[in-house]
C-alpha positions as CSV (number, residue, x, y, z in Angstrom):
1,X,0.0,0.0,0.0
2,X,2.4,2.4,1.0
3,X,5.0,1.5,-2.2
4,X,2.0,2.0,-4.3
5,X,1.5,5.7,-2.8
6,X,5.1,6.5,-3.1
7,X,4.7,5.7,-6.8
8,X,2.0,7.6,-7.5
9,X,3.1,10.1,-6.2
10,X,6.0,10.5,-7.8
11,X,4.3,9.6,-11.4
12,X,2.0,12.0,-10.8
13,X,-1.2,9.1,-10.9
14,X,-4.4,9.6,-9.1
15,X,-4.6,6.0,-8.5
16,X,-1.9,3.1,-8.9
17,X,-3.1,-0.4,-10.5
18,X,-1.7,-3.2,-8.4
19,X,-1.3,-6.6,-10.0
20,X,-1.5,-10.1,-7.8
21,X,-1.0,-13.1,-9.2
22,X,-2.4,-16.1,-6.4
23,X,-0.4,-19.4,-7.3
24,X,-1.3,-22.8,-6.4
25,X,1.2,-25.1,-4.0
26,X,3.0,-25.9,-7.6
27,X,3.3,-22.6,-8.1
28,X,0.9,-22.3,-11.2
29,X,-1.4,-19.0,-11.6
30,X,-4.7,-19.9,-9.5
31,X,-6.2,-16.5,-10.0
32,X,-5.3,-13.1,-11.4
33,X,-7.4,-9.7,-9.7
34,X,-6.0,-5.5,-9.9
35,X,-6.8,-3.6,-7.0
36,X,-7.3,0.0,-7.5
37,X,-5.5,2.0,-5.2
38,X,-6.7,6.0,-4.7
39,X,-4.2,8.2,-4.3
40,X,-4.0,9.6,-0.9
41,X,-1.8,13.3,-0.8
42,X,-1.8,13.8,3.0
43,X,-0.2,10.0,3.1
44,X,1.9,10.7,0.6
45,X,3.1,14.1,2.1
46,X,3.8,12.2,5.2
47,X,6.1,9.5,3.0
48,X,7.6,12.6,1.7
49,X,8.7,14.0,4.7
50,X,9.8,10.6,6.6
51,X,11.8,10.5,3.2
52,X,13.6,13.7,4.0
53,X,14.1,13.9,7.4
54,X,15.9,10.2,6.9
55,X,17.9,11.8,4.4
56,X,19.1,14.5,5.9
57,X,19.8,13.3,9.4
58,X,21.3,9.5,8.9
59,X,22.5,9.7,4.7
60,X,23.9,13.1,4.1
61,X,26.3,13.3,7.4
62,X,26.7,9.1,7.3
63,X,25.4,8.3,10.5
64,X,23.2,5.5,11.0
65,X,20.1,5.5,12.8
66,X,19.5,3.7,16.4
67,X,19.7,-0.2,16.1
68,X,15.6,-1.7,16.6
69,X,16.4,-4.7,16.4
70,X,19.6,-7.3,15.7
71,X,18.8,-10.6,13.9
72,X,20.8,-12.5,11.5
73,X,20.9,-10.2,8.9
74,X,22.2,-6.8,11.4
75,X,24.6,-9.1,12.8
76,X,25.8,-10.4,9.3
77,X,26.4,-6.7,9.0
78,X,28.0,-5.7,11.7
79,X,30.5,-8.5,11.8
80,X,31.2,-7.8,8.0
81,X,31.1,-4.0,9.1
82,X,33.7,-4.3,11.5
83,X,35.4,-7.8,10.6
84,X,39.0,-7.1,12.7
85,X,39.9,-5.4,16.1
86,X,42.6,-2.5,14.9
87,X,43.0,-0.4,18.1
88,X,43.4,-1.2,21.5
89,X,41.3,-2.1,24.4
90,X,39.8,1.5,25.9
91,X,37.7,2.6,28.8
92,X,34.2,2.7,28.3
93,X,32.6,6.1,27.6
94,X,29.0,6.6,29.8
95,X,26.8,5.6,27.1
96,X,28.9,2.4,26.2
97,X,28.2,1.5,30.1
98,X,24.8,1.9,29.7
99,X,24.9,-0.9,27.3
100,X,27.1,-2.9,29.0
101,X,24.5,-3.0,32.0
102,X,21.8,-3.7,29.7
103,X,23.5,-6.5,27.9
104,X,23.8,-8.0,31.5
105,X,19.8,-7.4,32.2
106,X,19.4,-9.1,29.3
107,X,21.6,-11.5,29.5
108,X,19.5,-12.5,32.9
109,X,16.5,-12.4,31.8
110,X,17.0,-14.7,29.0
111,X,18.7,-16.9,31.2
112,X,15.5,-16.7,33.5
113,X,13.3,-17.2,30.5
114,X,15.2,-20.2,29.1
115,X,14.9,-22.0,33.1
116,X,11.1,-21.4,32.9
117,X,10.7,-22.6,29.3
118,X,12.7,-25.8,29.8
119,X,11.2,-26.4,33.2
120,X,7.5,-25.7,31.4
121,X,8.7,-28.2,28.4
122,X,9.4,-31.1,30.5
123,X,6.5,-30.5,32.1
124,X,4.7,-31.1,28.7
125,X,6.6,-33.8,27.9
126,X,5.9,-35.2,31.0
127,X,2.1,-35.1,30.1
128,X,2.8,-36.4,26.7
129,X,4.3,-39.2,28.0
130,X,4.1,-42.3,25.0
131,X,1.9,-40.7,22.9
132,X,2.7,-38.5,19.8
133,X,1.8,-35.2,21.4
134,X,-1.5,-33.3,22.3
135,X,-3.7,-30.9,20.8
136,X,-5.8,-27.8,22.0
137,X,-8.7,-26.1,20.2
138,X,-6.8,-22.3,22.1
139,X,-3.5,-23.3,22.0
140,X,-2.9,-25.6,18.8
141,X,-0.7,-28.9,18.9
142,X,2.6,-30.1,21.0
143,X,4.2,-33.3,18.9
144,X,7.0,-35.3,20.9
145,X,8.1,-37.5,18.0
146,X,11.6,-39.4,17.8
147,X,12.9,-38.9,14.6
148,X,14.2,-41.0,12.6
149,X,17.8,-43.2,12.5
150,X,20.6,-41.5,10.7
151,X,24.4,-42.6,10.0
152,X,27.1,-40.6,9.8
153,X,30.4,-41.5,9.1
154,X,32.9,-41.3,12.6
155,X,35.9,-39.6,10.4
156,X,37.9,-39.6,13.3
157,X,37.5,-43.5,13.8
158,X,38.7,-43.5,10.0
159,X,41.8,-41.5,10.4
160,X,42.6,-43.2,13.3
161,X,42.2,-46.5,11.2
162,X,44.1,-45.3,8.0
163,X,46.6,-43.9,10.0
164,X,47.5,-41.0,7.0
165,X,51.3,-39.7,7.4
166,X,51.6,-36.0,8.2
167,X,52.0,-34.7,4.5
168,X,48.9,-36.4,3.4
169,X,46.7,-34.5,6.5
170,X,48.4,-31.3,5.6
171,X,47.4,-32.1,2.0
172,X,44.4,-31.9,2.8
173,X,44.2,-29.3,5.2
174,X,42.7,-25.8,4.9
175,X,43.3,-22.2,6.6
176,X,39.4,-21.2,8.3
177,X,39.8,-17.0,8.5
178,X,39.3,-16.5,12.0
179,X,36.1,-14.5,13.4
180,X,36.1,-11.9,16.1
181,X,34.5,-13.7,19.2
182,X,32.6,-11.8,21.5
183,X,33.0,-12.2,25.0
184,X,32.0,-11.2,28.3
185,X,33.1,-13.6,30.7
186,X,34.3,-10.6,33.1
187,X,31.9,-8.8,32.7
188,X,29.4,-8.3,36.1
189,X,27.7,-5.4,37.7
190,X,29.2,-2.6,39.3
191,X,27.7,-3.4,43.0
192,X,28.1,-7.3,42.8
């Protein structure tokens, strides 16, 4: 919706034609409908001027806005962002304390949270017992199913049985780049 209001506007349109194309589970065309979307000025104003203000605060003088949220992808970034330590170890500024102590209440409560969800799980599987799981009409399904047997070759057990010299292992062997670990084994709060 909001796409389709930034391109009008910008056209010039007083409506924008959207196209959907509903597959089947093969991926074949089940149905084809255009929805006619109105412009709306005042929305589009306000895209306009989110637009702007982004622009000129975080693009033009290169500095990025306040993380939201980190998943896989912002810390894919950051690590390729930052991928060595350069400079030295230095004291923490007041703001980088700030997060040090939130990484620390965080840190507890997902600890806290994990206890309480493992505690509550065995607790399900308790009541599950020998049977495939349970079901709720409010709360869905819980399935405790043993999947099934795999093999896997013990490389180890085969190396050991071989017994390759020390030119064929380093033959084969192959330099891993090294990743910046974080840690925070030290770290603790100021009045423990």
């Amino acid at each position: 919706m909001l796409q389709c209001q930034w391109y009008a506007g910008l056209a010039g349109l007083d409506d924008w034609r959207l196209a959907v194309a509903f597959l089947d589970s093969e991926g074949a065309m089940r149905t084809y409908r255009e929805y006619q979307i109105a412009f709306d000025a005042e929305l589009y104003d306000a895209l306009v001027e989110s637009a702007v203000d982004f622009w000129e605060n975080y693009v033009v003088p290169r500095n990025p806005p306040e993380m939201e949220r980190a998943d896989s992808t912002t810390q894919r970034w950051v690590a390729e962002r930052f991928p060595a330590n350069v400079a030295p170890i230095e004291r923490a500024t007041d703001a980088e304390e700030t997060l040090m102590r939130e990484y620390l209440d965080a840190k507890n409560a997902k600890l806290e949270a994990e206890a309480a969800l493992e505690q509550v799980e065995t607790r399900l599987k308790l009541a599950i017992g020998e049977r495939d799981g349970i079901f709720s009409d409010n709360y869905g399904k819980v399935t405790w199913k043993r999947c099934k047997d795999s093999r896997r070759v013990d490389y180890r057990a085969v190396v050991d049985e071989l017994k390759p010299s020390a030119e064929t292992l380093e033959r084969f062997a192959k330099t891993v780049p090294g990743v910046r670990r974080f840690e925070t084994k030290s770290l603790k709060y100021a009045d423990a």
